[in-house]
C-alpha positions as a printed Julia matrix, in Angstrom:
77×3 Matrix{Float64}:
 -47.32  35.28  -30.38
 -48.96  34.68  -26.94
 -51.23  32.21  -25.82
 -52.56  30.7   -22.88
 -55.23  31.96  -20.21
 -56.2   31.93  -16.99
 -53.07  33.69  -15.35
 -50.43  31.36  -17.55
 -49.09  32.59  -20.84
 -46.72  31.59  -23.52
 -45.09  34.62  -24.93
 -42.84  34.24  -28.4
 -41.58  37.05  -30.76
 -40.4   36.56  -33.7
 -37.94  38.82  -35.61
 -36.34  37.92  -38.86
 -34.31  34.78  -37.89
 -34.67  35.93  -34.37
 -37.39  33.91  -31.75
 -37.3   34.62  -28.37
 -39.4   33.28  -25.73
 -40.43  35.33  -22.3
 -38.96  33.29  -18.94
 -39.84  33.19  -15.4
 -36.01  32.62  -14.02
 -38.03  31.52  -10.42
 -39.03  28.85  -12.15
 -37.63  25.65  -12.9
 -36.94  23.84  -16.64
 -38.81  20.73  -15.64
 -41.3   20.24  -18.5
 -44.62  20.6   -17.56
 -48.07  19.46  -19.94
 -49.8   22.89  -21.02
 -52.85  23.42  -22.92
 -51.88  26.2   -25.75
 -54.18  27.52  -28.45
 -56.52  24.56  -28.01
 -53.88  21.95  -27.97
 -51.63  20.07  -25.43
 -47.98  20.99  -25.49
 -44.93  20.3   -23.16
 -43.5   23.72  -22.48
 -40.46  23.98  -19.45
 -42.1   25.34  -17.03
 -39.85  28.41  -17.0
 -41.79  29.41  -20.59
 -45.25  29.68  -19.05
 -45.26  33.28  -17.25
 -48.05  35.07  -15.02
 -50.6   37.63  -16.76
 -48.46  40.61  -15.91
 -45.13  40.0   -17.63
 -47.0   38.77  -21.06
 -48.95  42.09  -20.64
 -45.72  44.31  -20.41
 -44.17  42.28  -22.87
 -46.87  42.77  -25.74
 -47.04  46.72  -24.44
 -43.52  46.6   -25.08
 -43.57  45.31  -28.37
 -46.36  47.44  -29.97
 -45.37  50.53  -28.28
 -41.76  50.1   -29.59
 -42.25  48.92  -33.18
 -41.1   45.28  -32.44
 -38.93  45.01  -29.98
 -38.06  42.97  -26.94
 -38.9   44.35  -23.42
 -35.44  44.43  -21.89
 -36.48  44.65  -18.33
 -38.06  41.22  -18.53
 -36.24  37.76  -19.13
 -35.64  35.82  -23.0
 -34.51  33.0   -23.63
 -32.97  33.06  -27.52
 -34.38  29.44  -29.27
């Protein structure tokens, strides 16, 4: 799943029992109010990425059948 706009994404995959999130480790885990798929949700601030990284990280995923990008940052929930 990814969601968001204007330069600040939310990027989830989910795989079997398996959900990871993409990170920004510059950032910090303060929660922050976020606007997702029509609807205001508290997301750490460390979950909301720029444009690129979502990009690579969806290339990633349907290039490779499924699978996690593992030049980029996950955080296992």
């Amino acid at each position: 799943m990814s969601a968001g706009g204007d330069g600040r994404y939310v990027v989830s995959i989910f795989l079997g029992d398996r959900n990871k999130v993409l990170c920004d480790p510059t950032k910090s885990e303060d929660d922050s109010e976020w606007v997702v798929c029509g609807q205001g949700s508290s997301y750490p601030s460390s979950m909301v990425v720029d444009e690129q990284s979502a990009r690579q990280a969806m290339l990633n995923f349907f290039d490779t059948g499924g699978l996690w990008d593992p030049t980029l940052f996950w955080d296992e929930m």
